[in-house]
C-alpha positions in Angstrom: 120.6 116.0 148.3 122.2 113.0 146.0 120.1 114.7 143.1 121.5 118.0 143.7 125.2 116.5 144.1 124.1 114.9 141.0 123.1 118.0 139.1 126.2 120.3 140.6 128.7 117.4 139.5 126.9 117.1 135.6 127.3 121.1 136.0 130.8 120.7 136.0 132.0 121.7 139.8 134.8 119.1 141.5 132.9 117.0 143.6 135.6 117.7 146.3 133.9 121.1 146.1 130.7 120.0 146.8 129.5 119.5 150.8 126.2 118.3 152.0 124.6 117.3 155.4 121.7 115.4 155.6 119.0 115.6 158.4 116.1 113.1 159.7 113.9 112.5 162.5 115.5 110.1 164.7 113.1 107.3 166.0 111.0 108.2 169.1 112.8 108.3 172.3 110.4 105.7 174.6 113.3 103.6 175.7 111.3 100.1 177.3 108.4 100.9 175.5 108.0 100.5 171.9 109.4 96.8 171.2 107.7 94.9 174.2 103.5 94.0 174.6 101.2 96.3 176.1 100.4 95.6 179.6 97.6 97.5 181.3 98.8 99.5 184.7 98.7 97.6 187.1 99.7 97.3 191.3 103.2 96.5 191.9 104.2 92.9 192.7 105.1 92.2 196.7 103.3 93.9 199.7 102.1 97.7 199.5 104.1 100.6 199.8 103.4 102.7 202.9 104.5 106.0 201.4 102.8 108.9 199.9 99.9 108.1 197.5 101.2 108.4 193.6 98.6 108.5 191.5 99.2 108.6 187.8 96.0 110.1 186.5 96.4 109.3 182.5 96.8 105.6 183.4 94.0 105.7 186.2 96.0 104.4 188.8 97.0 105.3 192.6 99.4 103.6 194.2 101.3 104.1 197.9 105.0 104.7 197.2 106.8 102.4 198.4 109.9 102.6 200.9 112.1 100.6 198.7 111.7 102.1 195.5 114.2 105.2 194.9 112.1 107.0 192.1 108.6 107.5 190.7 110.3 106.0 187.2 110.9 102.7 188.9 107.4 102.8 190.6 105.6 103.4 187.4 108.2 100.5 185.6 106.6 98.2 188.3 102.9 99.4 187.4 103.4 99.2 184.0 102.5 103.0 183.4 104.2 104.4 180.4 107.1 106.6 180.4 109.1 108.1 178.6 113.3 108.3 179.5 116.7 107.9 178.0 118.1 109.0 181.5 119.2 105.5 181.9 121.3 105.8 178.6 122.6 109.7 179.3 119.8 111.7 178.0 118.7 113.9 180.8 115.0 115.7 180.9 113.7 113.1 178.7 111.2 111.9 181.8 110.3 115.5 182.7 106.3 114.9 183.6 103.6 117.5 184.7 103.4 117.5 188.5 99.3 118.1 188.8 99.6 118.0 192.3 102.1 117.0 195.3 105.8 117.9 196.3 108.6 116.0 196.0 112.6 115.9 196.9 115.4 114.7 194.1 117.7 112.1 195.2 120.2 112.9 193.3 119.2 117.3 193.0 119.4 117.4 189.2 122.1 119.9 187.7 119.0 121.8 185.6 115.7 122.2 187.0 112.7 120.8 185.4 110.1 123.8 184.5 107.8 125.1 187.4 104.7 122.9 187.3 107.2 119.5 186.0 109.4 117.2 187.8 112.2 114.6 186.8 110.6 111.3 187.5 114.3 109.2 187.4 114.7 110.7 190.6 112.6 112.1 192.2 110.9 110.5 195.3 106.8 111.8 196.2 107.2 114.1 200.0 103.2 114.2 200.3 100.1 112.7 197.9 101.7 113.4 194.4 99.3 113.3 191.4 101.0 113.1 187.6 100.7 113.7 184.3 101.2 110.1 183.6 
């Protein structure tokens, strides 16, 4: 584009006259992810959950939900499984996951629904054995 302005400007037209826009991929949108070490997945610290069984089939991990966490985003940030979100920085749908199996219930009932066959793991909470695309 600074070429072109180049050229049009040589050409004779009023760089006033002459209006560009550049565009570029932005960076990838793994909030928590890309600047800290790998860990593999991994139980959660403390005592286990008594809740629904969450297993996250890419990372090859089951784990009972746990009464205390309020989403499957901040049970897979305590096991370490990676996810992608920007919910937490006012991007919504960036943590839409495939649901392979299970129900669940949003706490809070997001504004847009995720796709059939996808849920919003910032809040959603596993109502029976969930399995995910994770």
């Amino acid at each position: 584009m600074a070429d072109i302005r180049h050229a049009l400007t040589v050409a004779g037209l009023d760089p006033a006259h002459i209006h560009t826009e550049l565009f570029e991929s932005l960076p990838s949108i793994n909030p928590g992810l890309t600047s800290r070490a790998f860990l593999p997945p991994h139980q959660p610290a403390g005592p286990p959950g008594t809740g629904p069984l969450v297993t996250f089939a890419r990372s090859s991990i089951s784990v009972p939900f746990p009464e205390s966490a309020r989403s499957l985003l901040e049970l897979a940030d305590a096991c370490d499984v990676p996810a992608r979100w920007s919910c937490r920085s006012g991007v919504c749908h960036t943590c839409t996951t495939a649901l392979l199996s299970g129900a669940v219930t949003y706490s809070p009932e997001p504004l847009e629904p995720p796709p059939d066959g996808e849920l919003l793991i910032c809040c959603a909470r596993p109502d029976t054995d969930t399995v995910l695309d994770m």
